[in-house]
Backbone as a ProteinNet text record, in pm:
[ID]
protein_1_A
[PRIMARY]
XXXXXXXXXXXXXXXXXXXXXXXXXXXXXXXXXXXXXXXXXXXXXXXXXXXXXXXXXXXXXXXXXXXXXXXXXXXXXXXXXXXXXXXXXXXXXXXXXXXXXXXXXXXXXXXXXXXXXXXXXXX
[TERTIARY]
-426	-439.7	-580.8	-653.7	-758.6	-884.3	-873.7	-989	-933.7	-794.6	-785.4	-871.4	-926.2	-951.8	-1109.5	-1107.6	-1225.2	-1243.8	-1329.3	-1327	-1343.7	-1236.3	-1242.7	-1046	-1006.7	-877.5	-811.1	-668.7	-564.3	-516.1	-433.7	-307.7	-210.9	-194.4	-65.8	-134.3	-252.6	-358.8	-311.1	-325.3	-324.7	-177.2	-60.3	61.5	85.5	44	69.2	50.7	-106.2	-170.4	-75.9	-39.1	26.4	187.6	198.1	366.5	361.2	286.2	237.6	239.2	149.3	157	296.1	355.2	497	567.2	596.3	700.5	687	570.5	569.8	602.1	670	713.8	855.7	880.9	1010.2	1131.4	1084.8	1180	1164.2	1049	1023.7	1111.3	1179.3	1178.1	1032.6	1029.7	919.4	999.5	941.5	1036.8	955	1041.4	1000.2	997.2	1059.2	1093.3	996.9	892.4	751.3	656.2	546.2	427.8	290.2	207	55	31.5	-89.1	-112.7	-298.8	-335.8	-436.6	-487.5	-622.8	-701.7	-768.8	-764.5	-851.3	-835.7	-812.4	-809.4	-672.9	-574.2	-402.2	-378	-286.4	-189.7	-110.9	-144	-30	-41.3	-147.1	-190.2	-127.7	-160.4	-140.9	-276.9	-229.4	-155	-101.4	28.1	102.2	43.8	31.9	-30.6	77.1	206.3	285.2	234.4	375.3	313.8	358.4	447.5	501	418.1	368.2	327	341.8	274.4	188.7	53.2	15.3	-142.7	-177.5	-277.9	-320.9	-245.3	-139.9	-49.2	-91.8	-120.5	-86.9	-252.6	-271.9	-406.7	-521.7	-634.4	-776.3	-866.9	-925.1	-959.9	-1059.8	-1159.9	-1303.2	-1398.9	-1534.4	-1616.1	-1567.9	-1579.6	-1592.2	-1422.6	-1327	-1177.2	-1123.2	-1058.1	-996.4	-838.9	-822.2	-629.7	-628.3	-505.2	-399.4	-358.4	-358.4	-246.1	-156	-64.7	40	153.4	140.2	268.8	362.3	488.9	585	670.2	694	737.6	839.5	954.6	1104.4	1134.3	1216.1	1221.1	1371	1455.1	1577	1554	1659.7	1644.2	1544.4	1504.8	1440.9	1502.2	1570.4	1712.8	1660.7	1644.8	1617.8	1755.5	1751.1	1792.4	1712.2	1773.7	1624.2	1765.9	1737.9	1835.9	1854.9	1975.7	2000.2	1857	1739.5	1628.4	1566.2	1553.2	1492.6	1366.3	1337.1	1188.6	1209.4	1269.2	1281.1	1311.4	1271.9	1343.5	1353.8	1480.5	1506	1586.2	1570	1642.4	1821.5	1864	2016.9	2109.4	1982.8	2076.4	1980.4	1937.3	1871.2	1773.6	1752.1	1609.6	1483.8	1373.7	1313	1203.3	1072.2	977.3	855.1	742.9	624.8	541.2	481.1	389.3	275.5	153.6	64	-16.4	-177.5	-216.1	-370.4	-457.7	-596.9	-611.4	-741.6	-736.9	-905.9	-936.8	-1013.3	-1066.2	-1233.1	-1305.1	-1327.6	-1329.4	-1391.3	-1539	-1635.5	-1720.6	-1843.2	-1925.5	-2008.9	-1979	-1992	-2044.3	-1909.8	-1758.9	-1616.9	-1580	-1470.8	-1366.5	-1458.8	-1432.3	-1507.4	-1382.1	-1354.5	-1229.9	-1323.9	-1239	-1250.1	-1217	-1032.2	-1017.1	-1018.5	-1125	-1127.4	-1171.4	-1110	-1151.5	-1287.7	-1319.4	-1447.6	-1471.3	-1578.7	-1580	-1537	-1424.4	-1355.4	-1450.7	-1453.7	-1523.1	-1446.9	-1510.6	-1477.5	-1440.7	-1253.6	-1194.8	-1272.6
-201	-250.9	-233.5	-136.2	-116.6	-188.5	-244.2	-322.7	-443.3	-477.5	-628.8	-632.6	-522.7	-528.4	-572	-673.3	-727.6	-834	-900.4	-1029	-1133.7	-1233	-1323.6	-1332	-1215.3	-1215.7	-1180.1	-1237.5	-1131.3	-1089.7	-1018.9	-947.3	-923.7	-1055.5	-1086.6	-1057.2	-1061.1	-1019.1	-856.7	-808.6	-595.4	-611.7	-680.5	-656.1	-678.1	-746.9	-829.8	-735	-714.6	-624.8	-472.9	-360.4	-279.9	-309.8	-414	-430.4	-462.8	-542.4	-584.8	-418.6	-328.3	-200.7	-77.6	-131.2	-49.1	-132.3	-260	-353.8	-321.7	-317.5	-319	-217.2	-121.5	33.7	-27	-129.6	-152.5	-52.7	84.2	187.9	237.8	170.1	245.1	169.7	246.1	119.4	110.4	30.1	-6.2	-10.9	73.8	11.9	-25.1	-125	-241	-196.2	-178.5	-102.6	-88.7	-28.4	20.8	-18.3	-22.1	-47.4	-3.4	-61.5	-15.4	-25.6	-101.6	-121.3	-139.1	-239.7	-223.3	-115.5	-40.5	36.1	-12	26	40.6	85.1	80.1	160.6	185.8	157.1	211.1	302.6	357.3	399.5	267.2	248.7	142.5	40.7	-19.2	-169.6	-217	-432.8	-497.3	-526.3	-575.8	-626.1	-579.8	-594.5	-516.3	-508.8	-443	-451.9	-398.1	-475.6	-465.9	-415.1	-364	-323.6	-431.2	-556.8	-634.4	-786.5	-862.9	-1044.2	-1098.9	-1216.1	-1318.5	-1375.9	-1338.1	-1407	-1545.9	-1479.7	-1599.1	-1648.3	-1531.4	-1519.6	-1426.2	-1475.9	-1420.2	-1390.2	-1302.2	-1302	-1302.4	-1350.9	-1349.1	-1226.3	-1142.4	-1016.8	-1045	-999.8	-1010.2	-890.4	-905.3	-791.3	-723.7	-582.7	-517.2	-482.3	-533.3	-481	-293.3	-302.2	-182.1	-206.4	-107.8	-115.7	3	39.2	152.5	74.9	140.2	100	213.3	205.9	280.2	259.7	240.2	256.8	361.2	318.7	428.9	376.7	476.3	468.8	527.8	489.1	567.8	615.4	695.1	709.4	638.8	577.3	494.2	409.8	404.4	285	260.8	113.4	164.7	132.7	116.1	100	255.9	280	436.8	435.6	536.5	575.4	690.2	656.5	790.4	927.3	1027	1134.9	1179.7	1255.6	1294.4	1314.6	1338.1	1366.3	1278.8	1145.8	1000.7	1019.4	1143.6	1107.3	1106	1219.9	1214.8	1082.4	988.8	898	952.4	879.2	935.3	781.9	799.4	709.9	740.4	590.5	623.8	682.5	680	779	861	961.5	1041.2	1132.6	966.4	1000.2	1014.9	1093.2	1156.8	1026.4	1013.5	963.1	1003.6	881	899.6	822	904.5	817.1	801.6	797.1	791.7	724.6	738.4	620.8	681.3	578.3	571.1	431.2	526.1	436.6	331.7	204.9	127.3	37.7	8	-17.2	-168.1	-284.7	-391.8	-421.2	-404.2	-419.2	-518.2	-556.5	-663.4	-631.5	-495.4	-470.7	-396.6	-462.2	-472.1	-320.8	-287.7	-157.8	-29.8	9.9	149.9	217.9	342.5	382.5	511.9	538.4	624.7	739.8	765.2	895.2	956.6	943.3	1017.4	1174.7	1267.7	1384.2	1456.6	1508.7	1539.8	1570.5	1516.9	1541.9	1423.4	1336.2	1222.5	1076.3	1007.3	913.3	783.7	632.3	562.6	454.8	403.3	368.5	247.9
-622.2	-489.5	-436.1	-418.7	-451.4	-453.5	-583.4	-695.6	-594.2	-545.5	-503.2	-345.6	-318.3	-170.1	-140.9	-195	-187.3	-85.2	-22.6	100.1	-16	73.7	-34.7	-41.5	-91	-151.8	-59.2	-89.9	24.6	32.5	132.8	160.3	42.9	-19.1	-117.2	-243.1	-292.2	-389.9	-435	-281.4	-255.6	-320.5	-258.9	-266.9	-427.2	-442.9	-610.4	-737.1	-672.3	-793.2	-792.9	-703.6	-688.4	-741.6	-731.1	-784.8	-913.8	-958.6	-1101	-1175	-1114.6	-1215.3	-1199.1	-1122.9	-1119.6	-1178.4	-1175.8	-1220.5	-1412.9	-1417.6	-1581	-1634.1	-1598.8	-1648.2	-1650.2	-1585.5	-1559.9	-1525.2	-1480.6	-1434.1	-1341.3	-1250.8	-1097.5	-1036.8	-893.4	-749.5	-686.7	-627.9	-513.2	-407.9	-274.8	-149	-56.8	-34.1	100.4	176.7	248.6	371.9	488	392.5	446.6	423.1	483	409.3	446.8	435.9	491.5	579.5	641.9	762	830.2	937	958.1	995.5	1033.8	1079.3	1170.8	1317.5	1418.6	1535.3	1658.1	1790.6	1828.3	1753.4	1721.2	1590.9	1603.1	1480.6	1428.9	1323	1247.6	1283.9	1325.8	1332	1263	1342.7	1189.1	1133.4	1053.5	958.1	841	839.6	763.9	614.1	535.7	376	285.8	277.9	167.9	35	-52.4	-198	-256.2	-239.2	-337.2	-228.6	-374.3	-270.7	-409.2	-314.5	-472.2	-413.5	-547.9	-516.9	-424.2	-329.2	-238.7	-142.4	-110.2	-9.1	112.7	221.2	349.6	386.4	492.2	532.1	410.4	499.1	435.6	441.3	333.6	430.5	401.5	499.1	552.6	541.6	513.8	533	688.7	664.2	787.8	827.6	779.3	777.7	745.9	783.5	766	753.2	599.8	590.1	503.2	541.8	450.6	362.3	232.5	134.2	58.2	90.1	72.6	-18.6	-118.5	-240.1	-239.4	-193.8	-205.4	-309.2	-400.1	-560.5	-577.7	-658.9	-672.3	-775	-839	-953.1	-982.7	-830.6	-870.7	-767.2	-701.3	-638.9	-512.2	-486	-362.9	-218.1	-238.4	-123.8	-47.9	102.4	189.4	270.6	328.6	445.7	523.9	690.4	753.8	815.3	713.3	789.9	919.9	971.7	1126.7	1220.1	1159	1225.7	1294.2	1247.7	1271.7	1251.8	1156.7	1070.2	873	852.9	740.3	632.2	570.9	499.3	332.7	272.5	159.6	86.5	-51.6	-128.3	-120.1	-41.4	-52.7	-192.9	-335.8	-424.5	-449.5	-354	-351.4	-479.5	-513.4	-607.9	-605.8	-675.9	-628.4	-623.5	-477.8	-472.5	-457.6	-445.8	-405.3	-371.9	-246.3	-113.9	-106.1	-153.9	-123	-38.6	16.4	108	78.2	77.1	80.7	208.4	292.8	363	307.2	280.8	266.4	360.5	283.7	408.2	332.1	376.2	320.4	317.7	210.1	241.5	141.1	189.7	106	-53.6	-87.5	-236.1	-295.2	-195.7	-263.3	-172.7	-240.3	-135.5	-126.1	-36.4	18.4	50.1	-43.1	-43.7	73.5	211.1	309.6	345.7	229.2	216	50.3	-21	-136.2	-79.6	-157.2	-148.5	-192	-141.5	-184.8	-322.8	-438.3	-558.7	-608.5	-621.8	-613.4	-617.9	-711.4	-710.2	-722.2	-659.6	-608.2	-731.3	-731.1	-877.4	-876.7
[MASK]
+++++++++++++++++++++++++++++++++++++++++++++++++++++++++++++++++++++++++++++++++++++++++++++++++++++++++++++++++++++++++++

């Protein structure tokens, strides 16, 4: 997702490329449910940045953008539910997952990844 966050490509490019490398293990879920999201003077802007598209689907991204991308990965299904708390979410067959998020910067000379950790160099 990443490498797709270049200006030029889109939305459905990020979504594509990220589902493309879970789909081919053929034993992850991917869940819908959720997804990324723009960056700027809110929490959780849009535009939404799905993990599943198809190429050359949905927005155009531009120098100077900001988005989360967030792959949440299953080890069964990706069907959730959110427990008595109304924060917690979990796979309705309570298999085990994983969330990650880097937030990216669009920029002339391709993605400017924003939260690598220090030491961490840019994929």
């Amino acid at each position: 997702g990443i490498r797709a966050s270049v200006a030029g490509n889109t939305l459905g490019d990020i979504g594509h490329a990220i589902q493309s490398v879970i789909e081919a293990e053929n034993r992850w879920g991917l869940i819908e449910d959720y997804t990324g999201h723009g960056i700027g003077t809110e929490m959780h802007m849009e535009p939404n940045v799905h993990n599943y598209g198809d190429p050359g689907e949905g927005l155009v991204l531009e120098v100077g953008m900001a988005i989360a991308i967030e792959p949440m990965v299953t080890a069964g299904t990706h069907l959730t539910k959110t427990l008595s708390d109304n924060w917690t979410v979990v796979t309705i067959d309570d298999s085990i997952a994983s969330h990650w998020e880097h937030t990216i910067a669009i920029t002339e000379s391709g993605p400017k990844v924003l939260t690598l950790r220090e030491g961490e160099t840019q994929p």
